[in-house]
C-alpha positions in Angstrom: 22.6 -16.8 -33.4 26.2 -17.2 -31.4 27.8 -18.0 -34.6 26.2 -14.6 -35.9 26.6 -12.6 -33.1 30.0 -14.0 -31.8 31.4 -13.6 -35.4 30.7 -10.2 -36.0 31.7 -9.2 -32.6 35.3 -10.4 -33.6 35.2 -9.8 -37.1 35.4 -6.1 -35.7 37.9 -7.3 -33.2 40.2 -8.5 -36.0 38.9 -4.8 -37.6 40.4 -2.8 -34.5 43.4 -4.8 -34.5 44.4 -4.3 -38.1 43.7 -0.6 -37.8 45.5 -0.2 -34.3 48.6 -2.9 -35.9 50.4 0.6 -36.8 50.3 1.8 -33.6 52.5 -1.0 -32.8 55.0 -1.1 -35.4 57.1 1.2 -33.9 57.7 -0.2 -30.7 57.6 -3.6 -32.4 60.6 -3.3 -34.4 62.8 -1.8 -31.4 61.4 -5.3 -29.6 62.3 -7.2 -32.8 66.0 -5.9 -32.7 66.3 -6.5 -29.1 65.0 -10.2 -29.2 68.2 -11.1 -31.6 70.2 -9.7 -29.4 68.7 -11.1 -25.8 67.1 -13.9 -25.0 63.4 -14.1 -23.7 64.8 -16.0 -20.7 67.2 -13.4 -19.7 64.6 -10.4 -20.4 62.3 -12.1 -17.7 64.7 -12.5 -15.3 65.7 -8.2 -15.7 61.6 -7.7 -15.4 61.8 -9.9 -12.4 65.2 -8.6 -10.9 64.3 -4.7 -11.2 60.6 -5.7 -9.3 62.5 -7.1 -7.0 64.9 -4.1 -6.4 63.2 -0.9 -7.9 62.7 1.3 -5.1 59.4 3.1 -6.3 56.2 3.1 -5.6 57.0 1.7 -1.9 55.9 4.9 -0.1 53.2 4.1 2.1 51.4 6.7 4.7 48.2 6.7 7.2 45.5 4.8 5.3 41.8 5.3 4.8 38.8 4.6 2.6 36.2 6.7 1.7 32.7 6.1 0.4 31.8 7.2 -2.9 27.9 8.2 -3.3 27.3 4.6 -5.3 28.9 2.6 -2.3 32.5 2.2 -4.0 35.1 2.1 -1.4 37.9 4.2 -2.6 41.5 4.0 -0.9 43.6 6.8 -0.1 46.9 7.5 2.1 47.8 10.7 4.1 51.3 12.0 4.6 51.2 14.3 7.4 53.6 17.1 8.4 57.0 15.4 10.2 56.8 16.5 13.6 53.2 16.5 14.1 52.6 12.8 15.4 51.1 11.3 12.4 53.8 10.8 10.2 54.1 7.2 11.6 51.0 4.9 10.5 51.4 3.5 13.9 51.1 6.5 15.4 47.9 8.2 16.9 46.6 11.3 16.1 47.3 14.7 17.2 44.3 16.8 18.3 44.8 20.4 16.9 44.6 23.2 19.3 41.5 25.0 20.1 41.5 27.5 17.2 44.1 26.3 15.7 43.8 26.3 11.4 43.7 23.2 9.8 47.0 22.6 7.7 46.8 22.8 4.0 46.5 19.3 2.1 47.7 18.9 -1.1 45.5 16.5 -2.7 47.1 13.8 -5.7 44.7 12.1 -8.9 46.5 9.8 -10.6 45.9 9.0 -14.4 44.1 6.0 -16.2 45.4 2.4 -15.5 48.0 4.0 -13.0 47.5 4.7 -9.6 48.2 6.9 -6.5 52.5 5.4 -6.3 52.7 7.5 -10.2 53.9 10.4 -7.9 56.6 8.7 -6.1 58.9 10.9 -6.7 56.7 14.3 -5.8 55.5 12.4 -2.6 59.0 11.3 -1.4 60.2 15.0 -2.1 57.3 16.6 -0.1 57.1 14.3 2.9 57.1 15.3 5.9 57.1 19.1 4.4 53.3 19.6 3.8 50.3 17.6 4.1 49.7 14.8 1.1 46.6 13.1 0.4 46.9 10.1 -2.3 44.3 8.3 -3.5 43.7 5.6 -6.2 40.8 6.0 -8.6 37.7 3.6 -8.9 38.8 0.4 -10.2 42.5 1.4 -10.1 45.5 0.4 -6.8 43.5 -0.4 -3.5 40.2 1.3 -4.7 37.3 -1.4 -5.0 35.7 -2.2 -7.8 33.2 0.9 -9.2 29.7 -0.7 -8.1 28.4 0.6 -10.8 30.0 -0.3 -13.0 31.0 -3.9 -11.6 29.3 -7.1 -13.3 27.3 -7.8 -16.6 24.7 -4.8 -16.9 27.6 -2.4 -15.3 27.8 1.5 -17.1 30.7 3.1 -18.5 32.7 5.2 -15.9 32.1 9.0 -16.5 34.1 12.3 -15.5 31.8 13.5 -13.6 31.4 10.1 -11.8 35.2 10.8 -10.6 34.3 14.4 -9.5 32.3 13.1 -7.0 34.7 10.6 -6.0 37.1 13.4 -5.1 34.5 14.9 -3.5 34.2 11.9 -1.4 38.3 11.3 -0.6 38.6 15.3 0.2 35.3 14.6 2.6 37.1 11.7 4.6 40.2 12.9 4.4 40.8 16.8 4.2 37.7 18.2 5.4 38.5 21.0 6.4 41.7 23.6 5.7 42.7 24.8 2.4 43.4 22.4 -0.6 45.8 22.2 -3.6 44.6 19.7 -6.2 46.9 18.7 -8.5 45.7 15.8 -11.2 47.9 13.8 -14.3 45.8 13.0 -17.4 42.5 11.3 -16.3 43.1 13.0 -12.7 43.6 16.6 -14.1 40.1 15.4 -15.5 39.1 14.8 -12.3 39.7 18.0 -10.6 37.9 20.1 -13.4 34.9 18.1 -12.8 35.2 18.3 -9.5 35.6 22.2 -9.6 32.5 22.1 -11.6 30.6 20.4 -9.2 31.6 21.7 -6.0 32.4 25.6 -7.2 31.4 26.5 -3.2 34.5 24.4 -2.2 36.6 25.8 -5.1 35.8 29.3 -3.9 36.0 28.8 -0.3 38.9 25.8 0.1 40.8 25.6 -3.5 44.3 27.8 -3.2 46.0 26.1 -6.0 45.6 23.7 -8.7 48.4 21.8 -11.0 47.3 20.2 -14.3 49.9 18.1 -15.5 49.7 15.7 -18.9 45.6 16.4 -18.9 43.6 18.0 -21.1 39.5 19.8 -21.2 38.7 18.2 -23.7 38.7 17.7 -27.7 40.5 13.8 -27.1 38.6 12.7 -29.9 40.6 14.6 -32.2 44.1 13.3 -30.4 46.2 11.0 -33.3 48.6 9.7 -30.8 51.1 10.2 -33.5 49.8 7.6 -36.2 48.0 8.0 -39.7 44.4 9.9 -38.8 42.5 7.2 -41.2 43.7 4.6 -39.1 43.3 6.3 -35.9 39.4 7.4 -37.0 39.4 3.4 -38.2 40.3 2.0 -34.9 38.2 4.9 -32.7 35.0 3.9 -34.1 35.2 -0.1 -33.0 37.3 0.6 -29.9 34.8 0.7 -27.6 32.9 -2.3 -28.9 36.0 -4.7 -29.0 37.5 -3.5 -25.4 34.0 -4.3 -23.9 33.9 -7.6 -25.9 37.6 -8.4 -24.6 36.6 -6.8 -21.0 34.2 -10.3 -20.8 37.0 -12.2 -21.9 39.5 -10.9 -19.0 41.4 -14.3 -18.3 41.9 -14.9 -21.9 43.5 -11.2 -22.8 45.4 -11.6 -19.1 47.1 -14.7 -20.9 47.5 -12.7 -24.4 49.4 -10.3 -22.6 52.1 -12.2 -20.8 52.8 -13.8 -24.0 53.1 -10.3 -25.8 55.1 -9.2 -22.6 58.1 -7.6 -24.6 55.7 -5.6 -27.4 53.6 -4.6 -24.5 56.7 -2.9 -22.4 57.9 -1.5 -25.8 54.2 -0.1 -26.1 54.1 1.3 -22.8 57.9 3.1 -23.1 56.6 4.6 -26.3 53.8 6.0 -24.9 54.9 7.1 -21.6 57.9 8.5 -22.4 60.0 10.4 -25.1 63.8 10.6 -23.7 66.1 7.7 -24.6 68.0 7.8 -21.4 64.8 6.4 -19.2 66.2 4.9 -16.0 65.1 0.8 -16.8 63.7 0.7 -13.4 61.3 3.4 -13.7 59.8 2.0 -16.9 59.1 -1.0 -15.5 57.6 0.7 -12.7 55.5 2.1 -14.9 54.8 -0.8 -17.3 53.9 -2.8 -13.9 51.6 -0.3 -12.9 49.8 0.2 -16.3 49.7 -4.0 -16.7 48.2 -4.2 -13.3 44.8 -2.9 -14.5 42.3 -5.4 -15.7 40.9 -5.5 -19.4 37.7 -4.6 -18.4 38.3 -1.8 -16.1 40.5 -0.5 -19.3 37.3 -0.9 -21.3 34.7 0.6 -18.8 36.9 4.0 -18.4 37.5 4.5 -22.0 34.5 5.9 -23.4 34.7 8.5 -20.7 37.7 10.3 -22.7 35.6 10.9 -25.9 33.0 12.8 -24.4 34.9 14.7 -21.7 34.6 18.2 -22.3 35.5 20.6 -19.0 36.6 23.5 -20.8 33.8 25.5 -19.6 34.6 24.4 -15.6 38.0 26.2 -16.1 37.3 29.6 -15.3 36.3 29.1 -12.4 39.8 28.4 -11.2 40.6 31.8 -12.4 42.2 33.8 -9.9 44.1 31.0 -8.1 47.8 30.1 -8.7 47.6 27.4 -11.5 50.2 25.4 -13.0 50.1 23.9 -16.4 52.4 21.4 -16.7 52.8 19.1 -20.0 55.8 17.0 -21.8 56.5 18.4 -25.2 56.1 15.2 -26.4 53.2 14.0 -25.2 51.6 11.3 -27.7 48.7 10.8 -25.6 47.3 14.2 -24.2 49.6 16.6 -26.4 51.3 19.7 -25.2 48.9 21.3 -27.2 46.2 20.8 -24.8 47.7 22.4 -21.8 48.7 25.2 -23.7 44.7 25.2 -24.1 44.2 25.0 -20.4 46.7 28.1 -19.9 44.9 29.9 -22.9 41.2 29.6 -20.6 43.8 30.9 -17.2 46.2 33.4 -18.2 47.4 33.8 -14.8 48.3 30.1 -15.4 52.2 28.9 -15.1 52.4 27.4 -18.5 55.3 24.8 -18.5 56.0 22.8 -21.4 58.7 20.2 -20.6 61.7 19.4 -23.5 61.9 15.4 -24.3 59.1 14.8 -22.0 56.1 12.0 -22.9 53.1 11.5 -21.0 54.2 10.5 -17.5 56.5 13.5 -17.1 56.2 13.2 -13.7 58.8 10.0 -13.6 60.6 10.7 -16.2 61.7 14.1 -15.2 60.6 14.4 -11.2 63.7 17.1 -10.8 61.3 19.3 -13.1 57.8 18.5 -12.2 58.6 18.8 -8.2 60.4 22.2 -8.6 57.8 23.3 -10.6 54.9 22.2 -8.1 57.3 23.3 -4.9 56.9 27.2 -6.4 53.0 26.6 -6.9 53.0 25.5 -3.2 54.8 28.6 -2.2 52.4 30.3 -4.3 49.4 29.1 -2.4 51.0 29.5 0.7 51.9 26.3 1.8 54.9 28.2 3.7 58.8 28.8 3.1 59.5 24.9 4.6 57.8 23.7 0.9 61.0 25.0 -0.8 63.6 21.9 -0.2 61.3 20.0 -1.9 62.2 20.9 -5.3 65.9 19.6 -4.7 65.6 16.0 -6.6 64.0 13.1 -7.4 64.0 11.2 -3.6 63.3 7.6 -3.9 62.4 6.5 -0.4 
């Protein structure tokens, strides 16, 4: 019976990887050219030399955890307003005033297999200007492990499971005062699940909303720029090899540190479109996207095939709303937020030139101005304005 079983399980492995092979040839040949000219030595010690230098993703604010409705811890970090005494993690907190309104909190969802440090440069820009709350998803950065979906018998993650989770970090650590929520990919997800479940909160707490790199749905139909046979090929095993490999984790660890350079060609293709990508921000990001586990990859997956919020939407209507995409977006197209803005026509509908899916770091200048004017929008107050000036590093 394992002969059987185990065969067929990675005769459909070997399946998936012929059909997702062409995904990789394009990165592949722009590795194969650059190992004749560099030696694999030399390209470690770069990796190694630009994590030991690259300035992102070491913003760190007030810490807390909150407790999803399934027991999973999930980590966030606040940034208060300079001045107020809790800017400093050492520093106590400032009672408010009798009477005195809560501050608004802008509240930031990262995307799958990054985490809450994916908006460096927006948090260094706005700190100390307006209230931040970041937070890492389930399974992703600080955040423990999704309990239910932690050991053998463990269920896929679903969108609405991430709602709630919002729902939980907004509880603990904005509850009260008006909120902007502003989401990339699986965290745009995020917040129109969570504006489905909690439309009292929308209507009485919501001011502003950003969708950047996300879409409401239709993923299924996505081609990530590759042949739709073998993209339809590769969809239909996916989810059986990725939870085959997610029980295999120390094995595919090792599989990718020997596929290091394909990997970081993989991850620049995808996350990017611009050829003039500062080196230390796409390791940054490759770093942040190895970081995730094989089987936390594999229990989040299926979640993107059946997510459909496009019905959740109109609820925002009304509200300032930004819609925010790269033009070249491979993984949630530009297409999709043009969607969004279709569902809000009050919506600001940005589509940015030679951008790729994490827009946000490859062109902060852009994606901060563009979120300063929805703050101003929503009322976040004139002192939001210097935010838009560049992409701080810390």
């Amino acid at each position: 019976m394992g002969e059987s079983s185990g065969g067929g399980v990675w005769r459909r492995a070997g399946f998936a990887g012929a059909a997702l092979g062409v995904l990789a040839a394009g990165a592949a040949a722009g590795v194969a050219v650059e190992r004749l000219t560099v030696g694999r030595s030399v390209r470690q010690k770069a990796r190694l030399a630009l994590d030991a230098t690259g300035p992102y993703g070491g913003l760190r604010g007030t810490p807390g955890r909150a407790l999803a409705d399934d027991g999973t811890v999930l980590y966030y970090e606040i940034d208060e307003v300079e001045g107020d005494g809790t800017d400093d993690a050492s520093a106590p907190r400032r009672p408010r005033g009798a009477g005195a309104p809560a501050p608004l909190t802008v509240v930031f969802s990262h995307g799958y297999c990054l985490n809450q440090d994916s908006w460096h440069f927006q948090r260094a820009a706005l700190r100390g200007l307006v209230r931040t709350v970041h937070w890492d998803q389930r399974s992703h950065g600080r955040s423990g492990r999704g309990v239910a979906q932690d050991g053998p018998a463990g269920v896929p993650v679903s969108i609405d499971r991430l709602g709630r989770d919002l729902g939980a970090v907004i509880d603990a650590a904005a509850p009260e005062g008006p909120l902007v929520l502003v989401g990339h990919s699986m965290g745009g997800m995020t917040v129109m699940a969570f504006a489905e479940q909690y439309p009292e909160t929308v209507r009485d707490r919501v001011v502003g909303v950003a969708f950047v790199g996300t879409s409401a749905g239709k993923l299924n139909e996505v081609t990530y720029g590759l042949p739709v046979m073998g993209v339809n090929a590769a969809r239909r095993v996916l989810p059986g090899v990725l939870r085959t490999l997610g029980a295999r984790t120390e094995l595919v660890e090792r599989g990718r540190r020997a596929t290091a350079d394909l990997f970081a060609g993989l991850v620049k293709k995808y996350s990017f479109a611009s050829e003039d990508v500062d080196p230390a921000v796409a390791r940054f990001a490759e770093r942040m996207i190895e970081s995730t586990p094989i089987d936390v990859v594999a229990a989040f997956y299926p979640a993107f095939a059946e997510h459909d919020k496009s019905a959740s939407l109109p609820a925002l209507r009304g509200l300032p709303v930004l819609a925010l995409a790269g033009e070249r977006d491979l993984i949630t197209p530009s297409s999709h937020t043009e969607a969004i803005a279709a569902l809000l026509p009050d919506a600001e509908l940005v589509i940015v030139p030679d951008g790729g899916h994490l827009v946000m770091l490859e062109h902060p200048e852009t994606v901060t101005a563009r979120l300063t004017d929805l703050l101003v929008r929503a009322g976040a107050g004139p002192g939001a304005t210097a935010a838009g000036t560049g992409p701080a590093t810390g």
